[in-house]
N, CA, C and O atoms as CSV, one atom per row, in Angstrom:
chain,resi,resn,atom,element,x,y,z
A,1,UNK,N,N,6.475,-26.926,-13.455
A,1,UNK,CA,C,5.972,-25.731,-12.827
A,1,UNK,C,C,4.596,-26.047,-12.229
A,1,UNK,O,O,3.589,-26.400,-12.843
A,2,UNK,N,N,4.710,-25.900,-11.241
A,2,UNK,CA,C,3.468,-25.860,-10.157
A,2,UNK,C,C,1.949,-25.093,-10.937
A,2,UNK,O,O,2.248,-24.224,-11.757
A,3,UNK,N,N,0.455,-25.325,-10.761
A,3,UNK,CA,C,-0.409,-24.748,-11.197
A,3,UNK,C,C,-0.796,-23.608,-10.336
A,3,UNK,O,O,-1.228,-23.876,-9.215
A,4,UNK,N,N,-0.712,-22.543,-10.655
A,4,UNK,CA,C,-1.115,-21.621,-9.519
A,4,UNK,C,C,-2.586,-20.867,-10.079
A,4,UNK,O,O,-2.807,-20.309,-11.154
A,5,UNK,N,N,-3.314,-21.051,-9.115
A,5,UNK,CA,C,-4.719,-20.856,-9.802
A,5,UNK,C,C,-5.177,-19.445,-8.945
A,5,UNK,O,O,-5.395,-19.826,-7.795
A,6,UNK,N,N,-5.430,-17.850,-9.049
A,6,UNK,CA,C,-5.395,-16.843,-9.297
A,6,UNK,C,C,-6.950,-17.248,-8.744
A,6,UNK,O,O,-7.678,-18.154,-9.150
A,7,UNK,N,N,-7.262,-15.992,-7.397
A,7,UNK,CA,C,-8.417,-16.122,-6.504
A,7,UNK,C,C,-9.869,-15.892,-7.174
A,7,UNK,O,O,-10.962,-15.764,-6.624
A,8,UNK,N,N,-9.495,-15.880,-8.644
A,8,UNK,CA,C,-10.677,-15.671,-9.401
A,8,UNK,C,C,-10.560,-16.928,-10.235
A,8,UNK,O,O,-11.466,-17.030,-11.062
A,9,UNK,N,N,-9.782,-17.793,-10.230
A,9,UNK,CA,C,-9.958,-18.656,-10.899
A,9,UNK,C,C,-9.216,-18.674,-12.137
A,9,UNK,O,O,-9.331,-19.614,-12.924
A,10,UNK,N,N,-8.502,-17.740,-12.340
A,10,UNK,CA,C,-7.524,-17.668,-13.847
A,10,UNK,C,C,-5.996,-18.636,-13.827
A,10,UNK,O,O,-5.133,-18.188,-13.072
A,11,UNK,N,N,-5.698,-19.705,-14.483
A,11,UNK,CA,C,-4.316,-19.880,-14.015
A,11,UNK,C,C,-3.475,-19.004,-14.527
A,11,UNK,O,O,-3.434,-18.708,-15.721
A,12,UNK,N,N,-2.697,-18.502,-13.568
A,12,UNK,CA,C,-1.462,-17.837,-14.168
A,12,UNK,C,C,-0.697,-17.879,-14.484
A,12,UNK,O,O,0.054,-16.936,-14.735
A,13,UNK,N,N,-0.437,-19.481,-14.686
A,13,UNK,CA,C,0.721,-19.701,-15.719
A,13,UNK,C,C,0.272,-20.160,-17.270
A,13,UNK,O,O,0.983,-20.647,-18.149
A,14,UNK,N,N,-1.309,-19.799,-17.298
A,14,UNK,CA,C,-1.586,-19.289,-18.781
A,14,UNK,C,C,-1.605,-17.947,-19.535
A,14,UNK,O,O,-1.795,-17.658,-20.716
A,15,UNK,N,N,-1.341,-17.232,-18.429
A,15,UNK,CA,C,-1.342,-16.052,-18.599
A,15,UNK,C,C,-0.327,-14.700,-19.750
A,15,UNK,O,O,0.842,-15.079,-19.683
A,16,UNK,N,N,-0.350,-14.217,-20.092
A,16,UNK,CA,C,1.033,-14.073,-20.952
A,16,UNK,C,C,2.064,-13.034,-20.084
A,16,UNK,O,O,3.253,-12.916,-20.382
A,17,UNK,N,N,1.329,-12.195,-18.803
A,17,UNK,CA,C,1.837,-11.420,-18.419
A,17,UNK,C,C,2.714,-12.348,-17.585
A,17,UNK,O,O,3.919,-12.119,-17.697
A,18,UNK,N,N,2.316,-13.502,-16.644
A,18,UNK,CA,C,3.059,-14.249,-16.163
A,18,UNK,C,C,3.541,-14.719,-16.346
A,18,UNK,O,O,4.109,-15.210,-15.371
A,19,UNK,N,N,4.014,-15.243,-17.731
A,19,UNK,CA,C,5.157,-16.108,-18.502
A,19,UNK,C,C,6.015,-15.310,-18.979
A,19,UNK,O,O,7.210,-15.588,-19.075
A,20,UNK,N,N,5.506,-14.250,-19.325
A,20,UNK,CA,C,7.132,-12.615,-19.846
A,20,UNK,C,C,7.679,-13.084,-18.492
A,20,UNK,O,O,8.425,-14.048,-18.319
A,21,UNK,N,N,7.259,-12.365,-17.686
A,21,UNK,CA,C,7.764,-11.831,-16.356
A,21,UNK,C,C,8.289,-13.122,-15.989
A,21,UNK,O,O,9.490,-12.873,-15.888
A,22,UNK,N,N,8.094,-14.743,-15.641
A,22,UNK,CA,C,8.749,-15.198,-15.574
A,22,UNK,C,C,10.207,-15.978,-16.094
A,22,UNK,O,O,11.035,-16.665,-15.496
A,23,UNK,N,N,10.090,-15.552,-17.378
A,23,UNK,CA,C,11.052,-15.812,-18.669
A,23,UNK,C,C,12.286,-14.495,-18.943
A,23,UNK,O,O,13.313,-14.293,-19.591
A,24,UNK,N,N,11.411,-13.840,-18.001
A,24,UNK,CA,C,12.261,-12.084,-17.962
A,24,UNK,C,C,12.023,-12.048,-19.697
A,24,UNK,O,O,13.191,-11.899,-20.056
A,25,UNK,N,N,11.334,-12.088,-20.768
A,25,UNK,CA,C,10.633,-11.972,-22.060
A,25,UNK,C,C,10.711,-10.391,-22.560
A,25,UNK,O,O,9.861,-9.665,-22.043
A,26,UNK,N,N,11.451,-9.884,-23.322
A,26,UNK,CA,C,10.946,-8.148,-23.353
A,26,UNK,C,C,9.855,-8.927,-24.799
A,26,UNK,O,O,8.632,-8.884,-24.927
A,27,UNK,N,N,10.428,-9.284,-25.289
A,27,UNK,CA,C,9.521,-10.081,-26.252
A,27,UNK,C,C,8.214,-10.003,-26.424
A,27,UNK,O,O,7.434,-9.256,-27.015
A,28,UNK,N,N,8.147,-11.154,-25.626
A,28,UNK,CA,C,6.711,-11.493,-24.822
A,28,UNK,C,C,6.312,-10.368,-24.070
A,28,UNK,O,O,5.084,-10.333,-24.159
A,29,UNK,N,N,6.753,-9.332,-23.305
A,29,UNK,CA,C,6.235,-8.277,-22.961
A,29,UNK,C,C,5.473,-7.289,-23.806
A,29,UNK,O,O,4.479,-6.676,-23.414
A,30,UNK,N,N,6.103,-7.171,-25.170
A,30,UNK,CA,C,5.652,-6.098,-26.105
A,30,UNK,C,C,4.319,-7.033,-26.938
A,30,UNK,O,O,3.244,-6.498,-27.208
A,31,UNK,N,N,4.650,-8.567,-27.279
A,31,UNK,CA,C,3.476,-9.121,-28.008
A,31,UNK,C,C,2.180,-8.850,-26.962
A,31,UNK,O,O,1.048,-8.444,-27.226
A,32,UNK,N,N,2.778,-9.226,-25.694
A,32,UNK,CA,C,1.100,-9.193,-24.658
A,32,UNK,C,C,0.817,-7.583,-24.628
A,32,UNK,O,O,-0.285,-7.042,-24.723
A,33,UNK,N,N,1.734,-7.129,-24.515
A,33,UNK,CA,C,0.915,-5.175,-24.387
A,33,UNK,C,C,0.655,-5.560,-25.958
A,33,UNK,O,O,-0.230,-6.404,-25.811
A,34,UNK,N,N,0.823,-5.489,-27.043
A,34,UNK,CA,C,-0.004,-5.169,-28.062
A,34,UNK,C,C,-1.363,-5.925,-28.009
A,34,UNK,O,O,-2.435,-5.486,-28.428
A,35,UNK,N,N,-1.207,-6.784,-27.594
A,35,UNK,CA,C,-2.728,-8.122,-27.896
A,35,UNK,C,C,-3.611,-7.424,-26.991
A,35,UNK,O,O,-4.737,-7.173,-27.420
A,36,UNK,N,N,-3.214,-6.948,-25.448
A,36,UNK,CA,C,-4.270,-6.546,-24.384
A,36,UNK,C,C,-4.119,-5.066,-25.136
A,36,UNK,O,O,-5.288,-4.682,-25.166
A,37,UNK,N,N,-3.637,-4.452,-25.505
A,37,UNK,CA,C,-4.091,-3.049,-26.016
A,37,UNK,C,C,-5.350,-3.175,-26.859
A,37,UNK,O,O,-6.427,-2.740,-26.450
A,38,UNK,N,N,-5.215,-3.750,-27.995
A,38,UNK,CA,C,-6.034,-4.142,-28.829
A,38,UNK,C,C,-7.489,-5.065,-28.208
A,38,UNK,O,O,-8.632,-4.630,-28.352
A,39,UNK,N,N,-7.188,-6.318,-27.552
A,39,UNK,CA,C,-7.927,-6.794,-26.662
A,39,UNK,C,C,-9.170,-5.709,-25.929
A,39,UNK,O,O,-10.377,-5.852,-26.120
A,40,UNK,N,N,-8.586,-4.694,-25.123
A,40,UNK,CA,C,-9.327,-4.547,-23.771
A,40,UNK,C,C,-9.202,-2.709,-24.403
A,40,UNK,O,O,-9.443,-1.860,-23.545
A,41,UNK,N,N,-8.997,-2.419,-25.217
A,41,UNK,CA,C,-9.078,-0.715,-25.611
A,41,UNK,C,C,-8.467,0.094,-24.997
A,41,UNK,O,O,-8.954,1.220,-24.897
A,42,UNK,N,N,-7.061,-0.238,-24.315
A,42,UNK,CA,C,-6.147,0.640,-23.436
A,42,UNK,C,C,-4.961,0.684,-24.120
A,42,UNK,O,O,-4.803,0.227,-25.252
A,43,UNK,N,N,-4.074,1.258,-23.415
A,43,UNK,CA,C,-2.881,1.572,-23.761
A,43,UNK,C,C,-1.905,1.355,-22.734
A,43,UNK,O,O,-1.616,2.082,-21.783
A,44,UNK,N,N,-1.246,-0.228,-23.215
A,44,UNK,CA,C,-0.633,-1.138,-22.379
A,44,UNK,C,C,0.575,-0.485,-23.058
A,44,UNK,O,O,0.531,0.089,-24.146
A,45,UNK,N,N,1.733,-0.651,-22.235
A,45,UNK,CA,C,3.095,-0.848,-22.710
A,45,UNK,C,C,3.953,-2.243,-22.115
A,45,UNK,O,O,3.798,-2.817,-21.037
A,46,UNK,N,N,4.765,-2.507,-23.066
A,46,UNK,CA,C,5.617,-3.324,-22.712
A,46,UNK,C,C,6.098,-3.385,-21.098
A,46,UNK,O,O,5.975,-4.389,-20.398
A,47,UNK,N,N,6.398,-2.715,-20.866
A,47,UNK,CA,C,7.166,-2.317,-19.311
A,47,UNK,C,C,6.115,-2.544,-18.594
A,47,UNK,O,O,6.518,-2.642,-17.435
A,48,UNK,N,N,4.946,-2.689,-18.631
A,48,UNK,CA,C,3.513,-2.657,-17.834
A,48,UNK,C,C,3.618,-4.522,-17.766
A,48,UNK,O,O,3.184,-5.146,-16.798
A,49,UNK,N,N,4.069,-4.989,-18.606
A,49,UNK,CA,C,3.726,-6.630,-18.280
A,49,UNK,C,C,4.780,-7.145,-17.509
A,49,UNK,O,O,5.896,-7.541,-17.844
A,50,UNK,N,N,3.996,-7.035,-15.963
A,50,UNK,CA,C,5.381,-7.696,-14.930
A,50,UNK,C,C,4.366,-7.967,-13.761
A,50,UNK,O,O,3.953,-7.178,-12.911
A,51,UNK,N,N,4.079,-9.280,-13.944
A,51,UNK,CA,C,3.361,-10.266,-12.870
A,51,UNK,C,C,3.770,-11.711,-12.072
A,51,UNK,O,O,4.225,-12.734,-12.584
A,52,UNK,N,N,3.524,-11.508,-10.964
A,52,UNK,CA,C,4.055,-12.637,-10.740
A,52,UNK,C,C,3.010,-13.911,-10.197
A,52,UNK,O,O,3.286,-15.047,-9.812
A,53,UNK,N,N,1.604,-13.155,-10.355
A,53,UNK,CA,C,0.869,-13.807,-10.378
A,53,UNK,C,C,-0.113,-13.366,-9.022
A,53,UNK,O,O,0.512,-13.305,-7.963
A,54,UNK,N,N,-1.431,-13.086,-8.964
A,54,UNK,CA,C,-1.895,-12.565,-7.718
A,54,UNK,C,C,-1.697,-12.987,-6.331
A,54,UNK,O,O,-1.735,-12.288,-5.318
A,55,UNK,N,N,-1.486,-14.213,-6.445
A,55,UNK,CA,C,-1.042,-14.994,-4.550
A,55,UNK,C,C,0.562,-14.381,-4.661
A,55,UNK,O,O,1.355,-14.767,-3.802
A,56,UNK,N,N,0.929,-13.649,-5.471
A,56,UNK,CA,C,2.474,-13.422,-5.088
A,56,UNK,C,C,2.630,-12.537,-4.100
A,56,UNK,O,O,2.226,-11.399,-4.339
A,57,UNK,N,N,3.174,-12.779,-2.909
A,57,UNK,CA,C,3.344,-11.718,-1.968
A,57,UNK,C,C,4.222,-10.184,-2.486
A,57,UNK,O,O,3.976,-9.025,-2.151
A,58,UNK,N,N,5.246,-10.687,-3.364
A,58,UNK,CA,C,5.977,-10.112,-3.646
A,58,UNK,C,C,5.595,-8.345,-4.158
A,58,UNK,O,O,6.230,-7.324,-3.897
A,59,UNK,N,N,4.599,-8.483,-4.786
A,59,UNK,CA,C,3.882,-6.958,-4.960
A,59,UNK,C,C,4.403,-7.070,-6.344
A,59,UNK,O,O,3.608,-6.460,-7.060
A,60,UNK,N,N,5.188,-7.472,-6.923
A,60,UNK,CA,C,5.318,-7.394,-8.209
A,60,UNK,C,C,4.177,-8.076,-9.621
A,60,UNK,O,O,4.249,-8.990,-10.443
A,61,UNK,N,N,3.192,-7.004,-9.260
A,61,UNK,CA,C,1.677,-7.116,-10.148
A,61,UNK,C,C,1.637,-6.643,-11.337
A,61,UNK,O,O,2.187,-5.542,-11.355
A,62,UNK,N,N,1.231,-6.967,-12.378
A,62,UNK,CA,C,0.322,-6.293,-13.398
A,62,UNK,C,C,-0.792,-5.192,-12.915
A,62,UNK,O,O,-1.542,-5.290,-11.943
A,63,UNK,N,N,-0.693,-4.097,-13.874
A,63,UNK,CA,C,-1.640,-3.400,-13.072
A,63,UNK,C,C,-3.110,-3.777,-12.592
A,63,UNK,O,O,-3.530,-3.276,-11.549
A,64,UNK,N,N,-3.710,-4.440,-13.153
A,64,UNK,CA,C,-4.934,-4.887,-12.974
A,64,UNK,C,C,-5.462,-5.509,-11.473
A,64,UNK,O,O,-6.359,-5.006,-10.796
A,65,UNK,N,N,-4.578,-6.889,-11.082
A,65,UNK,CA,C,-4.514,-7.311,-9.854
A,65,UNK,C,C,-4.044,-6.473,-8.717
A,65,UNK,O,O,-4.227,-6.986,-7.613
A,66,UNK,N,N,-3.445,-5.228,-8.735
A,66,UNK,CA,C,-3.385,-4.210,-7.670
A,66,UNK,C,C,-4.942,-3.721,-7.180
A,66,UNK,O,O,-5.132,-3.488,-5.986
A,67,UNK,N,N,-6.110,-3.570,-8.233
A,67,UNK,CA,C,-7.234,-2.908,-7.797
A,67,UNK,C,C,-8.298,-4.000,-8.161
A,67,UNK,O,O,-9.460,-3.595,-8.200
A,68,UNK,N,N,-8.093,-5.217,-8.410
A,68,UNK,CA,C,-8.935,-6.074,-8.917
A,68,UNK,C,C,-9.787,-6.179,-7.347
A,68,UNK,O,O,-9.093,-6.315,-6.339
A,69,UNK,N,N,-11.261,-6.110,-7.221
A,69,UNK,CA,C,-12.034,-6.272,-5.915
A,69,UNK,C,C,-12.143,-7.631,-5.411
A,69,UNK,O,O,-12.034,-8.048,-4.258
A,70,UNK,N,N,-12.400,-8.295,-6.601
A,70,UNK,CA,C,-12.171,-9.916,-6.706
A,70,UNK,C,C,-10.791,-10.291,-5.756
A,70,UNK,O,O,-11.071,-11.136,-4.906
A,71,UNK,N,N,-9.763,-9.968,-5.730
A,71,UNK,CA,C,-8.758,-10.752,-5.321
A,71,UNK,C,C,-8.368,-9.508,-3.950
A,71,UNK,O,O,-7.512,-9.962,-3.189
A,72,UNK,N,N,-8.674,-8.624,-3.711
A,72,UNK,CA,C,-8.999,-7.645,-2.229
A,72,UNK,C,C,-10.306,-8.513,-1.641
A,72,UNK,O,O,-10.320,-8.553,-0.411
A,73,UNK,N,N,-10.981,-8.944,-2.049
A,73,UNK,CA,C,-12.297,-9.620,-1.281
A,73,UNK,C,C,-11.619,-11.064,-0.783
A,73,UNK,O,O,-11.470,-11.379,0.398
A,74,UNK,N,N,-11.262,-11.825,-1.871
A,74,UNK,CA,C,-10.324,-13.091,-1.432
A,74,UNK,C,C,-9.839,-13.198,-0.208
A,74,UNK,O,O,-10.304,-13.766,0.781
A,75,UNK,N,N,-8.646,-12.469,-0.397
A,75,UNK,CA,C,-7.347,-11.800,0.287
A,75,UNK,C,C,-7.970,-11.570,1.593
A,75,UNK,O,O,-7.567,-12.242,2.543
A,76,UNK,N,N,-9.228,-10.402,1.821
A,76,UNK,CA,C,-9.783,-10.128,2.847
A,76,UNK,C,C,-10.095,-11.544,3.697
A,76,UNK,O,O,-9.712,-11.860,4.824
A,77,UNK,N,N,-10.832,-12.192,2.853
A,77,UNK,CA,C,-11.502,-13.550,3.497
A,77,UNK,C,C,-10.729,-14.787,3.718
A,77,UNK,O,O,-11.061,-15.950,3.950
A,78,UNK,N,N,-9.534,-14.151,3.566
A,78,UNK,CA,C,-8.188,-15.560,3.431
A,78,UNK,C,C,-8.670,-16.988,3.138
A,78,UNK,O,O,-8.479,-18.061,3.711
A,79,UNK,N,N,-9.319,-16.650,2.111
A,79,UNK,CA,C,-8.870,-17.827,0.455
A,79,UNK,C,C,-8.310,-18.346,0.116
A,79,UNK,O,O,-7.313,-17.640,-0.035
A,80,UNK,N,N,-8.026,-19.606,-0.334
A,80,UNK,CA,C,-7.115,-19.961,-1.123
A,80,UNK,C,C,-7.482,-18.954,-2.367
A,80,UNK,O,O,-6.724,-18.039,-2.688
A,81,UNK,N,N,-8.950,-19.266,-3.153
A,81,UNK,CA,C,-9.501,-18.766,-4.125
A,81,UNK,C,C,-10.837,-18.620,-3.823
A,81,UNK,O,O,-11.161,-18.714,-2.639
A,82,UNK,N,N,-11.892,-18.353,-4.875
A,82,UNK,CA,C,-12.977,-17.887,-4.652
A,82,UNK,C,C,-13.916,-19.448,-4.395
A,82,UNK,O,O,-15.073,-19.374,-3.980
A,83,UNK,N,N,-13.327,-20.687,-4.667
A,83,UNK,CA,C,-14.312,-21.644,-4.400
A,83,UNK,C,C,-14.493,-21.942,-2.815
A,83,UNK,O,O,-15.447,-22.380,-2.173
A,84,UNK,N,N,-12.862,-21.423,-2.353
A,84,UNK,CA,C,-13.197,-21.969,-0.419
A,84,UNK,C,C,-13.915,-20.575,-0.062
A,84,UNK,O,O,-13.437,-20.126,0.980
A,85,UNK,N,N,-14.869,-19.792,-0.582
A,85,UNK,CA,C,-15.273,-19.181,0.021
A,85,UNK,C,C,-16.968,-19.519,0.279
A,85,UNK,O,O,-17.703,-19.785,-0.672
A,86,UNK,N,N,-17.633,-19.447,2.198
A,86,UNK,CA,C,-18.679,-19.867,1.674
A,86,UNK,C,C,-19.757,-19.134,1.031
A,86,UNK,O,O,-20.810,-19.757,0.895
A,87,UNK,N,N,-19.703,-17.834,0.571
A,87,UNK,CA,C,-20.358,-16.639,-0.738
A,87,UNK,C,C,-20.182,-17.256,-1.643
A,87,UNK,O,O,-20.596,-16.566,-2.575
A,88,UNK,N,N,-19.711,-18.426,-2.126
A,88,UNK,CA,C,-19.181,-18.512,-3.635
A,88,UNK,C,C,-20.959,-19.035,-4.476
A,88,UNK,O,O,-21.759,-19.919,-4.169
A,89,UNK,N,N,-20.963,-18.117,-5.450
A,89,UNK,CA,C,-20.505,-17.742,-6.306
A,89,UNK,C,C,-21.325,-15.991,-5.904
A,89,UNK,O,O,-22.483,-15.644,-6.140
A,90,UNK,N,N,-20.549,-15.439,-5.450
A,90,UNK,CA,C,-21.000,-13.852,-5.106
A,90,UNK,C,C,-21.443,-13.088,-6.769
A,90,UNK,O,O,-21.255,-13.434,-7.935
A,91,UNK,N,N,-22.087,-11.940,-6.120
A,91,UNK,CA,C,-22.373,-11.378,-7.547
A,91,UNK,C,C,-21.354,-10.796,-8.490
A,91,UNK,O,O,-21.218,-10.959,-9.703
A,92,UNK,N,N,-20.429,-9.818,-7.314
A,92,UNK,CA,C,-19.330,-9.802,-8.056
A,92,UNK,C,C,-18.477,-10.695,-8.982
A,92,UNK,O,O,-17.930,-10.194,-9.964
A,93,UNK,N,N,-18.313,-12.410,-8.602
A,93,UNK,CA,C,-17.601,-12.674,-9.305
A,93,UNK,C,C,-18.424,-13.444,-10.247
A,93,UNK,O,O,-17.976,-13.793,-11.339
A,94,UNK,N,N,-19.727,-13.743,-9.816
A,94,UNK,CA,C,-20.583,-14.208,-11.399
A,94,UNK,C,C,-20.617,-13.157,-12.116
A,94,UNK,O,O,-20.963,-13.524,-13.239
A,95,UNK,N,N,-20.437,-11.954,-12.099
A,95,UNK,CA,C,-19.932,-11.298,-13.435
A,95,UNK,C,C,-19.052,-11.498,-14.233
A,95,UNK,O,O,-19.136,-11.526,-15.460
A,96,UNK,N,N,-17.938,-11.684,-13.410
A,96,UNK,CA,C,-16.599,-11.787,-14.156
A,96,UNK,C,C,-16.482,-13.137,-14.487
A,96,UNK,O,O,-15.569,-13.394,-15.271
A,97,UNK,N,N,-17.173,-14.076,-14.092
A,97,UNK,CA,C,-17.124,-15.480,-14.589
A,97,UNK,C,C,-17.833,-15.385,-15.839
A,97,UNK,O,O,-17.455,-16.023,-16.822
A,98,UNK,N,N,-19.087,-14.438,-15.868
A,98,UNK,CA,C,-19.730,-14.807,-17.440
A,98,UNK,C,C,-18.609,-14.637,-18.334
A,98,UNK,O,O,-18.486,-15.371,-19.315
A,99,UNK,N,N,-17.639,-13.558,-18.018
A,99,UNK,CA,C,-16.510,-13.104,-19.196
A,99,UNK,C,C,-15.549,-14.461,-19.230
A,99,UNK,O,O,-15.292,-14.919,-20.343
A,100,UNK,N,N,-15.306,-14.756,-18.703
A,100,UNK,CA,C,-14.364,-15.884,-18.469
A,100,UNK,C,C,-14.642,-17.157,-17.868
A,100,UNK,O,O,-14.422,-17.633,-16.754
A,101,UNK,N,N,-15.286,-17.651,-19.107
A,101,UNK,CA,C,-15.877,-19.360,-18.904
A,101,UNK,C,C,-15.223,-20.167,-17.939
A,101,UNK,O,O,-15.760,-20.749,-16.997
A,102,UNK,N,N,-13.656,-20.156,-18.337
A,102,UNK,CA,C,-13.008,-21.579,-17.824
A,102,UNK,C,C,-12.957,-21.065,-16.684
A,102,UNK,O,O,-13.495,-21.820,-15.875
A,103,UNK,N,N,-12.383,-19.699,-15.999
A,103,UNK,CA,C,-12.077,-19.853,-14.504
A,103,UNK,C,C,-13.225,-20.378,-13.691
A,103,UNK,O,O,-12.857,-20.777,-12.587
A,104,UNK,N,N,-14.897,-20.526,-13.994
A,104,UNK,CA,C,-15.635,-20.884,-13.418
A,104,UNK,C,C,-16.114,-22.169,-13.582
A,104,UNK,O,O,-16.985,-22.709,-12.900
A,105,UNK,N,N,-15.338,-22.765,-14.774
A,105,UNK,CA,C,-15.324,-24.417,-14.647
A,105,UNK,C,C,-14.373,-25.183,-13.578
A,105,UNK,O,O,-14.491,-26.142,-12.814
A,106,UNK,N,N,-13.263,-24.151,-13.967
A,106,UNK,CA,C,-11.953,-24.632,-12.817
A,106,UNK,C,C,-12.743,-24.028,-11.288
A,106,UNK,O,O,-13.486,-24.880,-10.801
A,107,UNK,N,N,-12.702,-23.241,-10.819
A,107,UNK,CA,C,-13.318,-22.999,-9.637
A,107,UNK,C,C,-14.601,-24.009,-8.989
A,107,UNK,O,O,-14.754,-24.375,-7.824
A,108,UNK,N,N,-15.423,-24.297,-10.176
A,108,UNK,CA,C,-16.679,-25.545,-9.840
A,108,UNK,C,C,-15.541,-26.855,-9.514
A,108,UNK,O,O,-15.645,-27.533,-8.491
A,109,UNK,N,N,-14.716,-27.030,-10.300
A,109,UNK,CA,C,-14.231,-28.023,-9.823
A,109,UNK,C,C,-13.566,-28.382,-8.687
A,109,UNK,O,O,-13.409,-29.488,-8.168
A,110,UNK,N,N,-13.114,-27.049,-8.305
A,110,UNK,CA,C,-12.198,-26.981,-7.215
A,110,UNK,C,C,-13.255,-27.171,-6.127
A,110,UNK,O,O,-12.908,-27.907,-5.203
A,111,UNK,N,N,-14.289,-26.728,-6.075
A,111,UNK,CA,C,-15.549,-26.564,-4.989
A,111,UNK,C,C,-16.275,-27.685,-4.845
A,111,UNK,O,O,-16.891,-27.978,-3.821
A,112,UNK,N,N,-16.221,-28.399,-5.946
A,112,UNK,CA,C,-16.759,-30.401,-5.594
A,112,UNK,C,C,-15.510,-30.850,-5.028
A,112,UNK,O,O,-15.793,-31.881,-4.418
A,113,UNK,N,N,-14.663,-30.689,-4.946
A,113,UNK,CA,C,-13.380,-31.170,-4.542
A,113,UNK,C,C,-13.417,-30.816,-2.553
A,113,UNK,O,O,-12.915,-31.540,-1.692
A,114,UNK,N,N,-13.869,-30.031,-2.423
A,114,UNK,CA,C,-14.072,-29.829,-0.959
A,114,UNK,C,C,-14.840,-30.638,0.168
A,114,UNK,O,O,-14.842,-30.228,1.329
């Protein structure tokens, strides 16, 4: 399976919503809504974990990547991800990088790579 690396830098095939959904998982659907319920203080359901990963044209999202600004800003600026952009590292997404270490190790890397 190909690495598909998510315009913020998340891979999504670490993801759990993207491995239900690609495994078709009800399983794995109900363990990831309980973990992100608990996780993030919402009220996920099973039926809510169906991603196919944010570069998916397909529209078939998790709710999150429908309103995520991060990946509407991308998208806008036709990105691969946030390192081919030349804003990088914008304020918006050095926020969300403090939360999430690795996507901004993977993204640095991707950006010496250019």
């Amino acid at each position: 399976m190909d690495e598909m690396i998510a315009i913020c830098g998340i891979t999504c095939h670490e993801c759990g919503a993207f491995l239900a959904t690609k495994a078709n998982d009800d399983e794995k659907r109900a363990e990831v809504a309980q973990l992100w319920s608990k996780k993030y203080k919402a009220d996920i359901k099973p039926e809510d974990i169906n991603c196919e990963g944010c570069l998916s044209e397909s529209g078939n999202l998790f709710s999150h990547p429908k309103v995520c600004e991060i990946r509407k800003c991308g998208r806008e600026q036709g990105v691969v991800n946030c390192a081919h952009c030349s804003d990088y590292v914008c304020e918006k997404l050095e926020k969300f990088l403090e939360m999430v270490p690795d996507a901004k190790t993977r993204l640095d890397e991707i950006k010496a790579k250019l």
